[in-house]
N, C-alpha and C positions, 0 to 999 in steps of 0.2 A: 866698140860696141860691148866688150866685154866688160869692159870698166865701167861701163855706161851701168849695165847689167846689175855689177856688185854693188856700185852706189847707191843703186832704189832699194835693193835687198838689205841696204846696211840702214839705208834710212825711213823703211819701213817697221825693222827690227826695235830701231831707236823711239819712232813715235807707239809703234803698240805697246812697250815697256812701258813709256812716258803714259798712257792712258790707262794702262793695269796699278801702276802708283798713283794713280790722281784720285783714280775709281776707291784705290783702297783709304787714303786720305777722307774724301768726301764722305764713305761709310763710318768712318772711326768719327769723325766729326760730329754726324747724323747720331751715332752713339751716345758720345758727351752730351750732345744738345740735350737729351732724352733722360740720361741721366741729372743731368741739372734740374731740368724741370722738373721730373718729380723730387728733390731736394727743397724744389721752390715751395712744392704743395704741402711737402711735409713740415717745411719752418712754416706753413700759412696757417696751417692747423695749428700747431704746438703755439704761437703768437694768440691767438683764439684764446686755449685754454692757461695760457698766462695769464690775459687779461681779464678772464673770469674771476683768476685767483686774487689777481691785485682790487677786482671788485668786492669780492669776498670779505679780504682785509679789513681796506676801508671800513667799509661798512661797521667791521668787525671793534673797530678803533672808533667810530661816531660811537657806536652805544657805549663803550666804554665812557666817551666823555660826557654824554648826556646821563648817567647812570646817578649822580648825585642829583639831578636837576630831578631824574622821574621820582624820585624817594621824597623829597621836599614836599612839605603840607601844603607852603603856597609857593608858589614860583617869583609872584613880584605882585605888586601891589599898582593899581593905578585907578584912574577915573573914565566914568562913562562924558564922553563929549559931546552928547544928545542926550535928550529923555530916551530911554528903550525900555522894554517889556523883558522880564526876564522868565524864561519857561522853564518847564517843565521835563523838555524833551531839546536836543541837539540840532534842530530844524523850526523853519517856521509854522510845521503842523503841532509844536507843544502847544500847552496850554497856559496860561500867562497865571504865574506865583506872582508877580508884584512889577511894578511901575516904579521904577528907575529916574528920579530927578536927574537935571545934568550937572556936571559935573561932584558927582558921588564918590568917595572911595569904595572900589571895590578890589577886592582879594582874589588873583586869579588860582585858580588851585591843579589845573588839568586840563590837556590839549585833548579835545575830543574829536577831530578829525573836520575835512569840511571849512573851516575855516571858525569851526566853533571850540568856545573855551566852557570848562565849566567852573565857576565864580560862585563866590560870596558876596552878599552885600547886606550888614547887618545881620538878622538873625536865618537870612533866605541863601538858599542852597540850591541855586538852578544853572542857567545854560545863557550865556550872550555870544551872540555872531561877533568878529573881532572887525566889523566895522564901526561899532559901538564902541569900542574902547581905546580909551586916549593911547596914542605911539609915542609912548616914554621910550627912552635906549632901551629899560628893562625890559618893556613891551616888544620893542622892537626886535632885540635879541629874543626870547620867547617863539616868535613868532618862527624868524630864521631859523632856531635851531629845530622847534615840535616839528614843523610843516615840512622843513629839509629832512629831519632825522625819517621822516613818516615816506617822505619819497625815496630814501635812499633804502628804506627796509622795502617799501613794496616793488623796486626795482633787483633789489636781492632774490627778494623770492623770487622774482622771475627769471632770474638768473640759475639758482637753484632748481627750479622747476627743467629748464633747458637743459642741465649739468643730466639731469636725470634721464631727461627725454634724452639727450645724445649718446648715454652712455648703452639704454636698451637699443638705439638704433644702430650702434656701432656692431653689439652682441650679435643681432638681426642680419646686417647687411653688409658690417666692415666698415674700417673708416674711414676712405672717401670717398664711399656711398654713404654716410650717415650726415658729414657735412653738409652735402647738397641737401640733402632731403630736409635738413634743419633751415635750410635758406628757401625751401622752398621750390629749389629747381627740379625742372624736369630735364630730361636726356635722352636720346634716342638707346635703344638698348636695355633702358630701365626697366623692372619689372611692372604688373599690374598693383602687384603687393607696395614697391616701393612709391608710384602714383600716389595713390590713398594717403599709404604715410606722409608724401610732400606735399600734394593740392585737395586732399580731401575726397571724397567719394562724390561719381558725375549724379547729374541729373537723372539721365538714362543711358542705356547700352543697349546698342543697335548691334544684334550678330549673327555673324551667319558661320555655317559650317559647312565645309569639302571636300576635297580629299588632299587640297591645300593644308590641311587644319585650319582653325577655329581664326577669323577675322572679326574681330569687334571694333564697332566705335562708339568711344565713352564721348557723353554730351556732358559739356560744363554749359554754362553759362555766357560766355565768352568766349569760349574753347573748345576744338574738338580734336581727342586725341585718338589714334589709331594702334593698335597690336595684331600683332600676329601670335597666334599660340602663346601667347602671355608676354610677348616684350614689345613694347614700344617701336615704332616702326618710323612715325611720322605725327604733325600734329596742325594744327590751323587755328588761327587766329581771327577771332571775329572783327 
């Protein structure tokens, strides 16, 4: 009996050890996990704002190469492959400078956005849509390069435009509360101030006050979001 005794005592001893080391294990583990993850979000962000910069670039590098082309009096030379009316104005509400036979030389001189050029033809200095005009390579190239160079500068700006927006939002909130709020997201937790900055300002605000403090729910349109004393609580989906 006595032995019987030591053995539970010794193998009780043995598993509460084994359970004080597994416990400590699974905590340090739960650690790492945690710290990884936020290593995740922060190469998630920094990736972000590489690829801004490698847009930047780009960008940076088309105007360089389109830079002789915008200087050039005429870009390239080609023919109207229809009769067309040539205006006045970059649209079809100009008002029609002259009657265009087909197949015309006409002198392209400038990409005016739209799909319009503005041309020469003879001694007339107006506006043709470039489905009027014959697709030579020269034409063709034109085309690719104005319409592309024109997409890739008004996607910069908007690029630029985000660079700015992110870096007040960052000032504002920190920065992985400015992220989200750049994507758009909502979060339980979140302020009312950071809402507005992510989805906008609601339709209306239902609120009541207690001795809870202040419970509001903001009406979207789709959406209804709920705070308690200014954070975010819960939300529902229409």
């Amino acid at each position: 009996m006595k032995y019987l005794l030591i053995f539970i005592i010794v193998c009780y001893a043995t598993g509460f050890a084994f359970a004080q080391t597994n416990n400590a294990k699974v905590s340090d583990l739960k650690n790492n996990l945690k710290r990884l993850e936020k290593v995740s979000q922060e190469l998630k962000n920094r990736t972000i704002v590489v690829q801004d910069s490698i847009l930047l670039i780009e960008s940076q590098i088309t105007n360089e190469k389109f830079a002789s082309l915008l200087t050039k009096e005429v870009i390239c030379i080609t023919q109207n492959g229809v009769q067309a009316k040539l205006r006045d104005k970059p649209s079809t509400a100009g008002d029609e400078i002259a009657i265009i036979p087909k197949n015309k030389s006409i002198e392209v001189l400038e990409y005016m956005g739209e799909s319009y050029w503005k041309v020469r033809y003879t001694t007339f200095i107006g506006y043709l849509n470039e489905v009027f005009l014959s697709q030579t390579e020269e034409m063709k190239y034109a085309i690719k390069k104005f319409e592309g160079n024109k997409k890739i500068s008004d996607k910069n700006q908007k690029e630029q435009i985000n660079a700015l927006t992110l870096n007040a939002l960052k000032a504002k909130f920190g920065n992985e509360n400015a992220y989200s709020i750049l994507n758009h997201s909502i979060w339980i937790g979140m302020t009312d101030d950071m809402a507005i900055e992510s989805i906008g300002s609601s339709k209306s605000i239902n609120k009541s006050v207690g001795s809870w403090g202040v419970h509001e729910q903001w009406v979207y349109e789709k959406r209804f979001l709920y705070f308690e004393n200014g954070k975010l609580t819960s939300w529902q989906e229409n």
